[in-house]
PDB file of N, CA, C and O in Angstrom, chain B, residues numbered from 101:
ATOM      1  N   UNK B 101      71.933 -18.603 103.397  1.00  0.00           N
ATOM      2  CA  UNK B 101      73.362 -18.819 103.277  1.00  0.00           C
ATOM      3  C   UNK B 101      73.662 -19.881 102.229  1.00  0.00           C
ATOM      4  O   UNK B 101      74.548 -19.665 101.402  1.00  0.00           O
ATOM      5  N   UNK B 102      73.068 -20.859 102.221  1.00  0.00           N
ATOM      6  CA  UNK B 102      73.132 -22.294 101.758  1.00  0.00           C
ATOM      7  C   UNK B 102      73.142 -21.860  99.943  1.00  0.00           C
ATOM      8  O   UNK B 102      73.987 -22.167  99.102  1.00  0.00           O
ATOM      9  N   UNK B 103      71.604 -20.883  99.746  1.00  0.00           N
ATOM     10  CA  UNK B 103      71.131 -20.131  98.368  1.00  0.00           C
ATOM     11  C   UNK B 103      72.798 -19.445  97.993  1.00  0.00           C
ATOM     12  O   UNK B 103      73.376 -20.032  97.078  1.00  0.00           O
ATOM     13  N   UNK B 104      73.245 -18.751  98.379  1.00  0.00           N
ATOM     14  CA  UNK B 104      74.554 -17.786  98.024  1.00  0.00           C
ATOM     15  C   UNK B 104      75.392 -18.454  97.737  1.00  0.00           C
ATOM     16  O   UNK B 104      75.991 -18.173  96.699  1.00  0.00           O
ATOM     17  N   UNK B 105      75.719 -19.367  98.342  1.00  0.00           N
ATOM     18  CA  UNK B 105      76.960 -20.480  98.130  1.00  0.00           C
ATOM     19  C   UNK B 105      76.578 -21.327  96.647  1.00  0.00           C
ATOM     20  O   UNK B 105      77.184 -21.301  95.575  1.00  0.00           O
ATOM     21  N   UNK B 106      75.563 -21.939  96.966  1.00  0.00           N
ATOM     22  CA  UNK B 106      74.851 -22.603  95.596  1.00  0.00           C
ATOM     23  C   UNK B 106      74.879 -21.461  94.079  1.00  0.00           C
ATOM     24  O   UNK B 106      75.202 -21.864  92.962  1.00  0.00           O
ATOM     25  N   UNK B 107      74.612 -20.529  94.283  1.00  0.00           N
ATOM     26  CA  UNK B 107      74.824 -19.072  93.057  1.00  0.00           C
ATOM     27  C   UNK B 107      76.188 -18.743  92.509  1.00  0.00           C
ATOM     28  O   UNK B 107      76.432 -18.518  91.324  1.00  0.00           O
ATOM     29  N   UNK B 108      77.168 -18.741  93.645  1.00  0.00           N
ATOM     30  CA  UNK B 108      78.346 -18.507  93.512  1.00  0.00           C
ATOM     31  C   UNK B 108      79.413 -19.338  92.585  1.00  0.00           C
ATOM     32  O   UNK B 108      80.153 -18.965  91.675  1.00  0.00           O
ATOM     33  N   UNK B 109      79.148 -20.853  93.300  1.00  0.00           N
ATOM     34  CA  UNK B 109      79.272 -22.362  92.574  1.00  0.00           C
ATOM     35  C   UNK B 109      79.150 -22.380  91.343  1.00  0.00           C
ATOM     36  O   UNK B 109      80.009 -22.681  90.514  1.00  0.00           O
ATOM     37  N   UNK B 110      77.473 -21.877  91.080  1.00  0.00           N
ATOM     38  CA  UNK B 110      76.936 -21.835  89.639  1.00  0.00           C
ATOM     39  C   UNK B 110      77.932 -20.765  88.998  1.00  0.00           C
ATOM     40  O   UNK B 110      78.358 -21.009  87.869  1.00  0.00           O
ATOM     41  N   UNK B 111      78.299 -19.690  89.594  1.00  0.00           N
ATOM     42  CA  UNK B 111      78.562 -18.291  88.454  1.00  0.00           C
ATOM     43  C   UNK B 111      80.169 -19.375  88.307  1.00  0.00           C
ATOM     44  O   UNK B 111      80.532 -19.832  87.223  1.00  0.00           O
ATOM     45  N   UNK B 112      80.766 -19.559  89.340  1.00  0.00           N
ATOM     46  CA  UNK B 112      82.400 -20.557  89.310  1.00  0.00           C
ATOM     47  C   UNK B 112      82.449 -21.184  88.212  1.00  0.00           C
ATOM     48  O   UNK B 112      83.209 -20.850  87.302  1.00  0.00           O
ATOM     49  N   UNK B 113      81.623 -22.201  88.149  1.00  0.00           N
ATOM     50  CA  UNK B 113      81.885 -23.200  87.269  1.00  0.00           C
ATOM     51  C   UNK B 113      81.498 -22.454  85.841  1.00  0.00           C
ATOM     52  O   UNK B 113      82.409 -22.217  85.048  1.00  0.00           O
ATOM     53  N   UNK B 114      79.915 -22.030  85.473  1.00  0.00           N
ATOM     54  CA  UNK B 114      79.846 -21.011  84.117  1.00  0.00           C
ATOM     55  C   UNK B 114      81.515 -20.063  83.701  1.00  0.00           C
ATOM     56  O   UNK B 114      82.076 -19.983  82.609  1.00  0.00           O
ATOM     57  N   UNK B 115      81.729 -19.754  84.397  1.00  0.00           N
ATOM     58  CA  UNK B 115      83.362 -18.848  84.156  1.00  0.00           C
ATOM     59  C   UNK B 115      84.246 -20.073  83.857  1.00  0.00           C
ATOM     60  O   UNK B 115      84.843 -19.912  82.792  1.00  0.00           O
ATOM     61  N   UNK B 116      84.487 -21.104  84.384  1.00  0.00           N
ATOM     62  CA  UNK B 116      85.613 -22.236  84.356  1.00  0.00           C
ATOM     63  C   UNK B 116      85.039 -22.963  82.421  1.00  0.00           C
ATOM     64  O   UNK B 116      85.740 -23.176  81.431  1.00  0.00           O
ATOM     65  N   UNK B 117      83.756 -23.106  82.605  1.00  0.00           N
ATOM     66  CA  UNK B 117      83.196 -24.344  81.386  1.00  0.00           C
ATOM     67  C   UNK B 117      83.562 -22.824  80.259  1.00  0.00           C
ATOM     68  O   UNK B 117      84.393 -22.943  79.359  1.00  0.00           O
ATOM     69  N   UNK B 118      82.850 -21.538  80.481  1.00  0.00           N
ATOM     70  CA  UNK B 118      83.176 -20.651  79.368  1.00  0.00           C
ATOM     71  C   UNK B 118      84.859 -20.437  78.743  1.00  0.00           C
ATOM     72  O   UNK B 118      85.243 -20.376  77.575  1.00  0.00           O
ATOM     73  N   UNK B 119      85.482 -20.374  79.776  1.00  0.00           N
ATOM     74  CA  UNK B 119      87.509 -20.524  79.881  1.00  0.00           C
ATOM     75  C   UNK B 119      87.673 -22.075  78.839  1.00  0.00           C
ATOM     76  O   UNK B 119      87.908 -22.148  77.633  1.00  0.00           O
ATOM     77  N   UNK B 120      87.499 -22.936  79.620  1.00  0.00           N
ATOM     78  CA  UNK B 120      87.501 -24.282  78.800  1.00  0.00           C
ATOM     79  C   UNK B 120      87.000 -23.964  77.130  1.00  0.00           C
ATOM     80  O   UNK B 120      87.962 -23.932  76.362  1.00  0.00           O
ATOM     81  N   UNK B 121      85.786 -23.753  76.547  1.00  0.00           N
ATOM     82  CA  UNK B 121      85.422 -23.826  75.193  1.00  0.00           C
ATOM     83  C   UNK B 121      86.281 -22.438  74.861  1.00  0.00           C
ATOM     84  O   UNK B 121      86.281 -22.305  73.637  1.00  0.00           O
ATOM     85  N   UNK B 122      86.828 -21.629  75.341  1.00  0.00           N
ATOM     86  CA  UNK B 122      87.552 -20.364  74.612  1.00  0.00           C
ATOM     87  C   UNK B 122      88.689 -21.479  74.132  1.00  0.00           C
ATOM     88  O   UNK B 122      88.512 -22.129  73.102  1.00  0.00           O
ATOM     89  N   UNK B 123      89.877 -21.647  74.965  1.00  0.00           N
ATOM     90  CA  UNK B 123      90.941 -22.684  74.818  1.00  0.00           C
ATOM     91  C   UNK B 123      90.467 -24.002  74.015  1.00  0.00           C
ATOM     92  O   UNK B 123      91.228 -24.538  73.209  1.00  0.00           O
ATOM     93  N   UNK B 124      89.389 -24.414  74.231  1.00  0.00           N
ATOM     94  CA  UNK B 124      89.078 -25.817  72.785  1.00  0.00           C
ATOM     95  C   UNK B 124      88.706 -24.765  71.564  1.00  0.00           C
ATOM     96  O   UNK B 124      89.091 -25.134  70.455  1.00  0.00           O
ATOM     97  N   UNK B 125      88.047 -23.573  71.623  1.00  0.00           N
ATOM     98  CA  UNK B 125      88.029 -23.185  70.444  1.00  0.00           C
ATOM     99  C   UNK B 125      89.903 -22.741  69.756  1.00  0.00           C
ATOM    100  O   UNK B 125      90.335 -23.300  68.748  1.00  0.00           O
ATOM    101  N   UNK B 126      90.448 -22.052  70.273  1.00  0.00           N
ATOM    102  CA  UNK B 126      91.719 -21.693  70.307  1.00  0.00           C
ATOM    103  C   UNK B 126      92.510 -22.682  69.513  1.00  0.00           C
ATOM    104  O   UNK B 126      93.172 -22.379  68.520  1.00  0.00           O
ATOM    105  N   UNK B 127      92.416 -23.720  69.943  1.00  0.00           N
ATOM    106  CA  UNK B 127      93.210 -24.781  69.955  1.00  0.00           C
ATOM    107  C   UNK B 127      92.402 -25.170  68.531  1.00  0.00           C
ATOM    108  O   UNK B 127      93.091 -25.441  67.548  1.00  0.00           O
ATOM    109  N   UNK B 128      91.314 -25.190  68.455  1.00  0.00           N
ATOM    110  CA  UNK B 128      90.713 -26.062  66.812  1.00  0.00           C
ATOM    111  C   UNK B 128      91.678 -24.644  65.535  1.00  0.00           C
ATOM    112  O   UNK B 128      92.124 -24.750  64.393  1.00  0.00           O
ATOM    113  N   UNK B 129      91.627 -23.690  66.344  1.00  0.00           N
ATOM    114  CA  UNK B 129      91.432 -22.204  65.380  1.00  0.00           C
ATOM    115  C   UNK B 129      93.315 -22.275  65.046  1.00  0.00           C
ATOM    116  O   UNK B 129      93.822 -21.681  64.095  1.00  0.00           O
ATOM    117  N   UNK B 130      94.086 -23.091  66.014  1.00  0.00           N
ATOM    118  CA  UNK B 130      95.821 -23.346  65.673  1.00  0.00           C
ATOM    119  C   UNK B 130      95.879 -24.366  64.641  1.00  0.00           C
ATOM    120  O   UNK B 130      96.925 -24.347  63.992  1.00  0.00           O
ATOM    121  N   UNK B 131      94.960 -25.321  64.296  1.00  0.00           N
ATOM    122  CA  UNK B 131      94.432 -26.361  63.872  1.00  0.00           C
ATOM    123  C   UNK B 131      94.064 -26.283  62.099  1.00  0.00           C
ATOM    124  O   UNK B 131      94.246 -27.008  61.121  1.00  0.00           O
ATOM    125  N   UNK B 132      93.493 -25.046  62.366  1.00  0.00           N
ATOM    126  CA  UNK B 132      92.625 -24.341  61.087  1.00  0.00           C
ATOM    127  C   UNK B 132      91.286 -24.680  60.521  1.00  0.00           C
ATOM    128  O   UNK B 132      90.927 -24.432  59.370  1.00  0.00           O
ATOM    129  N   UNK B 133      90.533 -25.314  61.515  1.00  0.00           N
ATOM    130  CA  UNK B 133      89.889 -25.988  61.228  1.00  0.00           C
ATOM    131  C   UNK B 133      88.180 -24.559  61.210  1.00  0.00           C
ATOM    132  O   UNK B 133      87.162 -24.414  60.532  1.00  0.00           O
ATOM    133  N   UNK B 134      88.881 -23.817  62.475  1.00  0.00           N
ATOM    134  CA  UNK B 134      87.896 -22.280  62.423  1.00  0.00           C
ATOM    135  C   UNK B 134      88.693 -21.591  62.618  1.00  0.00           C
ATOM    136  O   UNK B 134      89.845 -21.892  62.933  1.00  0.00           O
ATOM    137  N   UNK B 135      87.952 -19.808  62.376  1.00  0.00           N
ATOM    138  CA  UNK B 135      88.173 -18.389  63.129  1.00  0.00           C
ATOM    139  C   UNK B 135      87.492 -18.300  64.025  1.00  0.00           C
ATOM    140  O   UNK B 135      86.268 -18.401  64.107  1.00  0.00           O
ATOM    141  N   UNK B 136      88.506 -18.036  65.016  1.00  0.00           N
ATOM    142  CA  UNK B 136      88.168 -17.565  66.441  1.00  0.00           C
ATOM    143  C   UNK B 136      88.240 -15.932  66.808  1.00  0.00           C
ATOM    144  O   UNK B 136      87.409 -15.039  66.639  1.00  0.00           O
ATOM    145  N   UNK B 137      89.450 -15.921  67.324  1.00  0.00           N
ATOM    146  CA  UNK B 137      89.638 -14.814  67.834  1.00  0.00           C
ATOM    147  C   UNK B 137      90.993 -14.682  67.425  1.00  0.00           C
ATOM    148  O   UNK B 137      91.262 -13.896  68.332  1.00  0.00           O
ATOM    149  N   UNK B 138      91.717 -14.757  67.017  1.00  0.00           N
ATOM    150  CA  UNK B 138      93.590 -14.618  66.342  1.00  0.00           C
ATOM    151  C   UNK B 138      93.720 -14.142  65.160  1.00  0.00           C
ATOM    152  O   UNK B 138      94.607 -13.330  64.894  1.00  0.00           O
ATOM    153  N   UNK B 139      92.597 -14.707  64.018  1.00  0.00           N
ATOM    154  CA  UNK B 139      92.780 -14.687  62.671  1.00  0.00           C
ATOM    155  C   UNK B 139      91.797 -14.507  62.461  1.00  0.00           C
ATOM    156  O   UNK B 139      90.820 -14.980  63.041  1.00  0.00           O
ATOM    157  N   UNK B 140      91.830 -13.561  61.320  1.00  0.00           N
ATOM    158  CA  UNK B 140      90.597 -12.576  60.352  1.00  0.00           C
ATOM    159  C   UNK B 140      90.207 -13.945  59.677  1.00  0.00           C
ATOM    160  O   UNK B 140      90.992 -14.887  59.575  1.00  0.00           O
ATOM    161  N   UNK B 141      88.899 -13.950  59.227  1.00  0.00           N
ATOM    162  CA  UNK B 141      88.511 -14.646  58.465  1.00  0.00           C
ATOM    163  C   UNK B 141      88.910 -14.039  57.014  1.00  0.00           C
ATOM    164  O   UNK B 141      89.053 -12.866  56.669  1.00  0.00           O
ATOM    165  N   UNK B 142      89.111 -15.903  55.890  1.00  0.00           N
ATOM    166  CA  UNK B 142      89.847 -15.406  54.663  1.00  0.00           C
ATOM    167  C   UNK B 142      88.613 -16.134  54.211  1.00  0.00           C
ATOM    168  O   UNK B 142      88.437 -17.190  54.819  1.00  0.00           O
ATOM    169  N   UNK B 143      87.636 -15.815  53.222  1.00  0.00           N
ATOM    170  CA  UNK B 143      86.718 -16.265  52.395  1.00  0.00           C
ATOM    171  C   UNK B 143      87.490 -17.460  51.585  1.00  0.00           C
ATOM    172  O   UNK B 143      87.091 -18.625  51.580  1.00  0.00           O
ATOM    173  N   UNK B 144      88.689 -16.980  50.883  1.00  0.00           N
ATOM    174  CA  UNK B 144      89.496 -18.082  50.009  1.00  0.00           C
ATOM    175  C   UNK B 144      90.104 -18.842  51.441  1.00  0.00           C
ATOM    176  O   UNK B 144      91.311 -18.646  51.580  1.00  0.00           O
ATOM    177  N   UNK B 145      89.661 -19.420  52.191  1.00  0.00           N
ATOM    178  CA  UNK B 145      90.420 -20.328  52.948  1.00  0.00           C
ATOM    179  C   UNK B 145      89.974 -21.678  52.283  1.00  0.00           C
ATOM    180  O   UNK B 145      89.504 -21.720  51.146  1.00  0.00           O
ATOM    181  N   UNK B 146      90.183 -22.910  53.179  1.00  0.00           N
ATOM    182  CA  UNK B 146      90.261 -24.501  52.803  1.00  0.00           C
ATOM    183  C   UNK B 146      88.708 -24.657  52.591  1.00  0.00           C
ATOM    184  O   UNK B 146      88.322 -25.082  51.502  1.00  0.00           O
ATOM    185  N   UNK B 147      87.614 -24.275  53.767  1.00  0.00           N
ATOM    186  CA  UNK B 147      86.462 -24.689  53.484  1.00  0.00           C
ATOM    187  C   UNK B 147      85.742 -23.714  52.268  1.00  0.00           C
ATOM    188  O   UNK B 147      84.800 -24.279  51.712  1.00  0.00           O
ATOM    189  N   UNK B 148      85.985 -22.619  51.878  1.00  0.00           N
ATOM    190  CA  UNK B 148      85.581 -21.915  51.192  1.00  0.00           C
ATOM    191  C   UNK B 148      85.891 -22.641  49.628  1.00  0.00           C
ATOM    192  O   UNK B 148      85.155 -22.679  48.642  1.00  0.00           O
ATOM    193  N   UNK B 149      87.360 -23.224  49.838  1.00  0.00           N
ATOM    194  CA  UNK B 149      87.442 -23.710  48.119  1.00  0.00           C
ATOM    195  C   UNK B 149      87.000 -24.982  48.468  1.00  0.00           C
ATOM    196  O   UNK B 149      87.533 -25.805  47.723  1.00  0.00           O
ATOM    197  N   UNK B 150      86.325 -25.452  49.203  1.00  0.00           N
ATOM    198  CA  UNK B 150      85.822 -26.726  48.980  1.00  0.00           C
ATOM    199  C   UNK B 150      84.372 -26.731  48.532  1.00  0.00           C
ATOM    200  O   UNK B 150      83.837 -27.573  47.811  1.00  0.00           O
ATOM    201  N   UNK B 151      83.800 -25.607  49.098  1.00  0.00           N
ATOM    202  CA  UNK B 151      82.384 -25.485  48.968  1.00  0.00           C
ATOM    203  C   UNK B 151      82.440 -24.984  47.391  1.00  0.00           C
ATOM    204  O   UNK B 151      81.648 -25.377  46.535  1.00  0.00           O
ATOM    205  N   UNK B 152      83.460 -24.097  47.172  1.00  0.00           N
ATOM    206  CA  UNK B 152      83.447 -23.652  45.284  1.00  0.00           C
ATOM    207  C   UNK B 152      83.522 -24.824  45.333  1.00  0.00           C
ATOM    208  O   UNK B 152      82.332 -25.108  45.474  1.00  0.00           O
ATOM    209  N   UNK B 153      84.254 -26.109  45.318  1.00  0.00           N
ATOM    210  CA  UNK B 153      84.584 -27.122  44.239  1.00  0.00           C
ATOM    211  C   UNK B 153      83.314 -28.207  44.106  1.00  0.00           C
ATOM    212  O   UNK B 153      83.138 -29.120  43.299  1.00  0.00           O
ATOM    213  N   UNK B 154      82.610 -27.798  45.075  1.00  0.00           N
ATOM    214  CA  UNK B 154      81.118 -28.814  45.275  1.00  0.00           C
ATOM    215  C   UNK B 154      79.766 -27.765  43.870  1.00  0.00           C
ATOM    216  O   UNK B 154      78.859 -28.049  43.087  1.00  0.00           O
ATOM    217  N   UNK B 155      80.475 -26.619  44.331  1.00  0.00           N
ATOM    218  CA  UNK B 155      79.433 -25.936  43.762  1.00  0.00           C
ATOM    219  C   UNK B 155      79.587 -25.914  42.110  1.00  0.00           C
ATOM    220  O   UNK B 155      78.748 -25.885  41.210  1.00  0.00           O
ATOM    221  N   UNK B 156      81.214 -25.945  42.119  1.00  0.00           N
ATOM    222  CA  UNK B 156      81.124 -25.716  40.879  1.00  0.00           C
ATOM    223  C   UNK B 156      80.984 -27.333  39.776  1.00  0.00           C
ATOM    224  O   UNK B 156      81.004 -27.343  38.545  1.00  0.00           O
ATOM    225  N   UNK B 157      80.859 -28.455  40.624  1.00  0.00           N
ATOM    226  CA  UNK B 157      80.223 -30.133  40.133  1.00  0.00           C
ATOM    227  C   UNK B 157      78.894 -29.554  40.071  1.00  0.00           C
ATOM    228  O   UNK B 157      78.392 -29.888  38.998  1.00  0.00           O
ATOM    229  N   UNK B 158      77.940 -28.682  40.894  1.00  0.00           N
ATOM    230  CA  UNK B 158      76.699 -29.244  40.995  1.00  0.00           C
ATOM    231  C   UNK B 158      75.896 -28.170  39.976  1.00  0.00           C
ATOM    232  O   UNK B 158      74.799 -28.369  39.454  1.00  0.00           O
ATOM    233  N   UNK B 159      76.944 -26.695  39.806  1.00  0.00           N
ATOM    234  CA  UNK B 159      76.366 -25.847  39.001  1.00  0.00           C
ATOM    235  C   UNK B 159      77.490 -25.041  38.635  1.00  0.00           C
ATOM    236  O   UNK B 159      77.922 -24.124  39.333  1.00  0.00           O
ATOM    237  N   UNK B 160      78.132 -25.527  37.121  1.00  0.00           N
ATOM    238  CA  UNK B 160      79.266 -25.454  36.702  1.00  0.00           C
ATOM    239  C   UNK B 160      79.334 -23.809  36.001  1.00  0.00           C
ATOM    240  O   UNK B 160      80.327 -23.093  35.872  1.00  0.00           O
ATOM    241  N   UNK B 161      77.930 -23.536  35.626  1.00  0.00           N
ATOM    242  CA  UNK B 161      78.387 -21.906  35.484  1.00  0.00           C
ATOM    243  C   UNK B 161      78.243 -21.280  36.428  1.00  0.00           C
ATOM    244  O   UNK B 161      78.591 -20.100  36.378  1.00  0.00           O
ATOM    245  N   UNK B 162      77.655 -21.833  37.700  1.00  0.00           N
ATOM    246  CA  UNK B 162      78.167 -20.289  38.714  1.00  0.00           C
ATOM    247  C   UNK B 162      79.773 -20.563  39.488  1.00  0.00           C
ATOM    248  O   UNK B 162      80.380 -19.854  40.290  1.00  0.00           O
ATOM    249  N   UNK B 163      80.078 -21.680  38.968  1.00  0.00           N
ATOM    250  CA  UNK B 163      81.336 -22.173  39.218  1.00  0.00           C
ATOM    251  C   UNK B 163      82.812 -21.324  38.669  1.00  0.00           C
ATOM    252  O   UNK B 163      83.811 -20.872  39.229  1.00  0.00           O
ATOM    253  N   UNK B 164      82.262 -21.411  37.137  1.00  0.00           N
ATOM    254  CA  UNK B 164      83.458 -20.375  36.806  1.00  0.00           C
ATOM    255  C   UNK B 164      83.214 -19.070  36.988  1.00  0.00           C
ATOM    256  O   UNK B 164      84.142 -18.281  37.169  1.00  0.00           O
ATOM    257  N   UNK B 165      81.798 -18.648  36.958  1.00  0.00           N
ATOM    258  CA  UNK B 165      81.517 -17.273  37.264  1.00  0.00           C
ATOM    259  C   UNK B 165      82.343 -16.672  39.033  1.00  0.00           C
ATOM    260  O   UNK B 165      82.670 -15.540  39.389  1.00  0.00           O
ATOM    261  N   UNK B 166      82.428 -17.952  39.732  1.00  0.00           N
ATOM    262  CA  UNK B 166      83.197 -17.523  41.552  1.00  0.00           C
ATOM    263  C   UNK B 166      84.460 -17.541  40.790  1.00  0.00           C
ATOM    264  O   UNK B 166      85.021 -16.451  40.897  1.00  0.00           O
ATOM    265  N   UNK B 167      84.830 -18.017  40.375  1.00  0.00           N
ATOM    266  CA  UNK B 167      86.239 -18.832  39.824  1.00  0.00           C
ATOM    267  C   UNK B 167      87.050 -17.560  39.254  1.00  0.00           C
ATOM    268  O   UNK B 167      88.231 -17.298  39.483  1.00  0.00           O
ATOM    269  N   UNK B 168      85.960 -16.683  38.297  1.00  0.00           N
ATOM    270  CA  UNK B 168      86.666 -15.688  37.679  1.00  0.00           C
ATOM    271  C   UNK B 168      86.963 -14.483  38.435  1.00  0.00           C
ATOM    272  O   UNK B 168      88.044 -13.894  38.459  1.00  0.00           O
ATOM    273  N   UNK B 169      85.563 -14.080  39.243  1.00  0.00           N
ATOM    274  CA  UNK B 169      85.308 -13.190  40.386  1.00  0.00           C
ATOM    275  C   UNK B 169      87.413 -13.406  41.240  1.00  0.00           C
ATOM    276  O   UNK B 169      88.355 -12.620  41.138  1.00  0.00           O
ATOM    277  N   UNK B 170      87.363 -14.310  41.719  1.00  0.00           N
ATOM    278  CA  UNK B 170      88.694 -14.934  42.874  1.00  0.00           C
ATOM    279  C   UNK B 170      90.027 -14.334  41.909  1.00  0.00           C
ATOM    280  O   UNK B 170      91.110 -14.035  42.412  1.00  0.00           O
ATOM    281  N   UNK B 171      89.797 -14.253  40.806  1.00  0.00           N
ATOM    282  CA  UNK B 171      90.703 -13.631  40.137  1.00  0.00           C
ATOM    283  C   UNK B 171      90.838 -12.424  39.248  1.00  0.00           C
ATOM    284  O   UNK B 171      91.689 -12.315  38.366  1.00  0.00           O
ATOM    285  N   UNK B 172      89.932 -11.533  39.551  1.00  0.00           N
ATOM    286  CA  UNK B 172      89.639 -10.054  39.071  1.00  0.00           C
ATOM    287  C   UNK B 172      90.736  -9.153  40.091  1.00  0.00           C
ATOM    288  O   UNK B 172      90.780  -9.496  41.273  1.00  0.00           O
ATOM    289  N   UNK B 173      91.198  -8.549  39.849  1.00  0.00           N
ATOM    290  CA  UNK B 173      91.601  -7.001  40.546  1.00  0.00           C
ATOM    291  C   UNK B 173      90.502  -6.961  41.347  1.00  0.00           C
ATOM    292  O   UNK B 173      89.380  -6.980  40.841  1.00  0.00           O
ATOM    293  N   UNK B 174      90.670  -6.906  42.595  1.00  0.00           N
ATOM    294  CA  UNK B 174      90.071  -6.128  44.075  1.00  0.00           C
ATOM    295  C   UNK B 174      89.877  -4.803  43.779  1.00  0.00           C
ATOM    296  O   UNK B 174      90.840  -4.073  43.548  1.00  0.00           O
ATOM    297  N   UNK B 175      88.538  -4.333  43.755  1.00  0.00           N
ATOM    298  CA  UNK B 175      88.213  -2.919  43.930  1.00  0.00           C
ATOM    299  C   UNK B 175      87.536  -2.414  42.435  1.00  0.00           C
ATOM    300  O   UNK B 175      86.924  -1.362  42.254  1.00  0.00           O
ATOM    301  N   UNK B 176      87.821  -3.452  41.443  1.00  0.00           N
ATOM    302  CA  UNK B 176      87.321  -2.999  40.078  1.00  0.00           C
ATOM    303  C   UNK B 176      86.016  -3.756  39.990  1.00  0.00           C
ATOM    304  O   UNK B 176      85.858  -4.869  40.493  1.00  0.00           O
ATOM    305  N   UNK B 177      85.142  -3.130  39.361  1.00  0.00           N
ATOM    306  CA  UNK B 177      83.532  -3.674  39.105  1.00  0.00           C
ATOM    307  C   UNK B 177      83.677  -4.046  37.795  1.00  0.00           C
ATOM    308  O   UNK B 177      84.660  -3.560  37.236  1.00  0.00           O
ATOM    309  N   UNK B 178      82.873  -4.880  37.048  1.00  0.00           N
ATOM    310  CA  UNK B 178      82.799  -5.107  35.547  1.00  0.00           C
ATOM    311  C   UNK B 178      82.731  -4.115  34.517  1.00  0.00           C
ATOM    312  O   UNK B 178      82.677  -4.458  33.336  1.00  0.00           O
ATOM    313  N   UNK B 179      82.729  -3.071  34.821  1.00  0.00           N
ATOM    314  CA  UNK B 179      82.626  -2.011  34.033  1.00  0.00           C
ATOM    315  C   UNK B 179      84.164  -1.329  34.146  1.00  0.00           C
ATOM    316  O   UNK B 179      84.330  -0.351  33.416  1.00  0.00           O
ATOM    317  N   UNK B 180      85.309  -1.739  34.984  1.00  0.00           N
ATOM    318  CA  UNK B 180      86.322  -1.178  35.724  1.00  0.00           C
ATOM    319  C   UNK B 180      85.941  -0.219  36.086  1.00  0.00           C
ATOM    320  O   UNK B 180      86.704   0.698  35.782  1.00  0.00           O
ATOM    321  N   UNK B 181      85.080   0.090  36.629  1.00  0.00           N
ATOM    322  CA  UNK B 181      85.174   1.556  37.805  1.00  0.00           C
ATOM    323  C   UNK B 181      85.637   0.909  38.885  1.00  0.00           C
ATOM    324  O   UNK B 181      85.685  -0.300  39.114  1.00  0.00           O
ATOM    325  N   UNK B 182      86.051   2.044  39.672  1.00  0.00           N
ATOM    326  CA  UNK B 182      86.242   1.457  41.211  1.00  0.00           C
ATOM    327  C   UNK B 182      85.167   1.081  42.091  1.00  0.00           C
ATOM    328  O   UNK B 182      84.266   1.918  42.137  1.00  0.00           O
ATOM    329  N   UNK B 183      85.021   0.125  42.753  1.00  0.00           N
ATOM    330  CA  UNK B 183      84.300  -0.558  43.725  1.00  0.00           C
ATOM    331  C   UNK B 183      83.573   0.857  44.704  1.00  0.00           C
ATOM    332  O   UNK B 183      84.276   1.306  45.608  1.00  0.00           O
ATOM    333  N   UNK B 184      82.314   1.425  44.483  1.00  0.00           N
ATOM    334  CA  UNK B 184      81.941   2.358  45.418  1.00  0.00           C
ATOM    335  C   UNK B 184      81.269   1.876  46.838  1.00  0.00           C
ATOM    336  O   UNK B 184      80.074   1.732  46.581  1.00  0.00           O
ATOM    337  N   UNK B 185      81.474   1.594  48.072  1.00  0.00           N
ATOM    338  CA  UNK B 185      80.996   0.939  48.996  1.00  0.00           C
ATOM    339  C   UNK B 185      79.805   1.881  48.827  1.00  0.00           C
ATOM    340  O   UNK B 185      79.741   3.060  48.477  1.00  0.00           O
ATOM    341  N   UNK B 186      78.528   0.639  49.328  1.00  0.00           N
ATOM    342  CA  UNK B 186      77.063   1.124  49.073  1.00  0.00           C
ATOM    343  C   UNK B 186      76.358   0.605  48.464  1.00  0.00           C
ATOM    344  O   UNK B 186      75.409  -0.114  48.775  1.00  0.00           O
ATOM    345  N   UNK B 187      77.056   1.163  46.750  1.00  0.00           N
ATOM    346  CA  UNK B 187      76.736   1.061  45.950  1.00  0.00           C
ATOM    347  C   UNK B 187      76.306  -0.732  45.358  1.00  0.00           C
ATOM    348  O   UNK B 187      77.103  -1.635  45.612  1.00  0.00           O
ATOM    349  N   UNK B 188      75.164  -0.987  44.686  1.00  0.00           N
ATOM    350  CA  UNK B 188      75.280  -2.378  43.955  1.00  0.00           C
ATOM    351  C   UNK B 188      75.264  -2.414  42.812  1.00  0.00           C
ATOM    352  O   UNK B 188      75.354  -3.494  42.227  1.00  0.00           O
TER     353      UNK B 188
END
């Protein structure tokens, strides 16, 4: 009896502490600080241009090479064909 009660406790609280970090994640993700569960991740978000702006101090041609990429037409390859998923 004593074992069941003690299991139950355990599964209680695992459900309560898992509830808790959903809502602290939630709450960082209103914040913007991550993606959770609300919002798609955006590659061009805050940490993304921060990491270009480190990258592009520490290695300035792959710097403008992201730099130019962030501003090409979506879907066109360097050759302008269209982007074939698969394909590299």
């Amino acid at each position: 009896m004593g074992s069941t009660v003690f299991w139950i406790l355990v599964l209680v609280a695992a459900a309560v502490i898992l509830f808790a970090l959903d809502r602290l994640a939630l709450w960082m993700e209103a914040r913007g600080w991550i993606y959770w569960r609300r919002s798609k991740h955006n590659p061009s978000g805050a940490l993304g241009n921060a990491f270009r702006e480190v990258q592009s101090i520490l290695e300035p041609e792959k710097g403008r090479a992201a730099e130019q990429r962030l501003h090409e037409e979506p879907g066109k390859s360097e050759s302008g064909e269209p982007h074939v998923p698969g394909e590299e």
